[in-house]
C-alpha positions in Angstrom: -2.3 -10.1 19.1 1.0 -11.2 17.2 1.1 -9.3 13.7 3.6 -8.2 10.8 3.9 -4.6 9.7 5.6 -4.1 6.6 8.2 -1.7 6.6 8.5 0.2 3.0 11.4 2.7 2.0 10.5 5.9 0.5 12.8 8.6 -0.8 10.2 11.3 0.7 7.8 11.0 3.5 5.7 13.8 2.8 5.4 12.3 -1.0 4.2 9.1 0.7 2.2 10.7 3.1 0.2 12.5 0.3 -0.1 8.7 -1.6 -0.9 6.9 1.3 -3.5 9.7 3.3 -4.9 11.3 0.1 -4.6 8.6 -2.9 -5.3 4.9 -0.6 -7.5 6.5 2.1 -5.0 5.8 5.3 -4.5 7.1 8.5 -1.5 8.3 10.5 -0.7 6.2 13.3 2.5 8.1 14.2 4.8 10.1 13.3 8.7 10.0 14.0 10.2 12.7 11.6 11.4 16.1 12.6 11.6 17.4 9.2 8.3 15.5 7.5 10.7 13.8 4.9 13.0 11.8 6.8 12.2 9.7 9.3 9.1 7.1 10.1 5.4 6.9 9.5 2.9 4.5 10.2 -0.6 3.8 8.4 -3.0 2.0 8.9 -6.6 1.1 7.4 -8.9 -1.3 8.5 -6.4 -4.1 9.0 -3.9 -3.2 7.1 -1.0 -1.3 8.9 2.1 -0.3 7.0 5.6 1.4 8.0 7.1 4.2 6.0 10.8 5.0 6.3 12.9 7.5 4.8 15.9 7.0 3.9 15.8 3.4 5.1 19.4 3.2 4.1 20.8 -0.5 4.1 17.6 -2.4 4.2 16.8 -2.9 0.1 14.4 -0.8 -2.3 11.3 -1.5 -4.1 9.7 -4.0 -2.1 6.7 -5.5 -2.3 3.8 -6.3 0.3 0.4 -8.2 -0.3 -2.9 -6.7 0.9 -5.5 -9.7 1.6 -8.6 -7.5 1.0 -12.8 -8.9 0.8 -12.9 -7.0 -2.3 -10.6 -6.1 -4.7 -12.7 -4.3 -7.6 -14.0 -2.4 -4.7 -10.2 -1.2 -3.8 -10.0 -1.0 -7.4 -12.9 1.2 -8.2 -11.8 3.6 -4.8 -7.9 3.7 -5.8 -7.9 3.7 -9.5 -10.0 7.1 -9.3 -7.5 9.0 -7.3 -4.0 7.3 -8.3 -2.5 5.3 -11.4 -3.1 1.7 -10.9 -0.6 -1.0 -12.7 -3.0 -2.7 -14.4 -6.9 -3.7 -13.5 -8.2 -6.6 -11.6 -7.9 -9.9 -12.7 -9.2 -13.2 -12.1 -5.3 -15.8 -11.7 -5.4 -19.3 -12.2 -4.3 -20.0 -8.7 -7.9 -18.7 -7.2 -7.7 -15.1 -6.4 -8.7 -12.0 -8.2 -5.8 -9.4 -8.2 -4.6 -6.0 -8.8 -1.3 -4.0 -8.3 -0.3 -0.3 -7.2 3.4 1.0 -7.4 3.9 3.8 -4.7 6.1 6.9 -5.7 9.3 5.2 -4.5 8.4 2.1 -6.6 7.2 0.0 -3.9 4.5 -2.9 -5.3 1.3 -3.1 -3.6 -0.4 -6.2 -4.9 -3.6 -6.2 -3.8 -5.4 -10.0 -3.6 -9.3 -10.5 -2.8 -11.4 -13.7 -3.6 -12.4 -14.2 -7.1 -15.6 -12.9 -8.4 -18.3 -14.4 -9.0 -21.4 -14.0 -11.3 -24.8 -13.5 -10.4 
């Protein structure tokens, strides 16, 4: 199976550990620091599989990675009640319905599910 894993800087692993473990609900795939603060960590839900590195020098800060979901007010309703969320879901004029997440190193998550629909 071919696949891309984001890779997202962090100034602290164990800060993004707590965000990604405790707030999102992920799961540690590895773990490659000596120290828990410098070093790399994978996650992973579901489908979704992200790289943490710390310091990450020389590769950019604050990025930004999209997470195709089935349903975003669910991820909403999950997220929003353990971390601060940038702003609530939304249905966009281009035929998604959205929402975004900033980690504590300022990285966007932008979550994107299909549009919701009314009974």
């Amino acid at each position: 199976m071919d696949r891309a894993v984001p890779i997202l800087p962090t100034d602290d692993l164990d800060v993004a550990r707590r965000f990604y473990v405790d707030g999102l609900g992920f799961s540690v795939t590895f773990d490659a620091s000596e120290d828990g603060h410098t070093g790399l960590i994978g996650v992973a839900r579901g489908g979704i599989a992200l790289t943490l590195d710390s310091p990450m020098d020389g590769h950019g800060r604050h990025a930004a990675v999209a997470i195709e979901v089935g349903d975003a007010d669910a991820y909403y309703d999950e997220w929003s009640a353990r971390v601060p969320v940038k702003r609530a879901p939304q249905d966009e004029p281009w035929g998604a319905r959205t929402f975004s997440v900033s980690d504590p190193s300022g990285n966007t998550l932008f979550v994107i599910g299909p549009l919701r629909h009314a009974p």
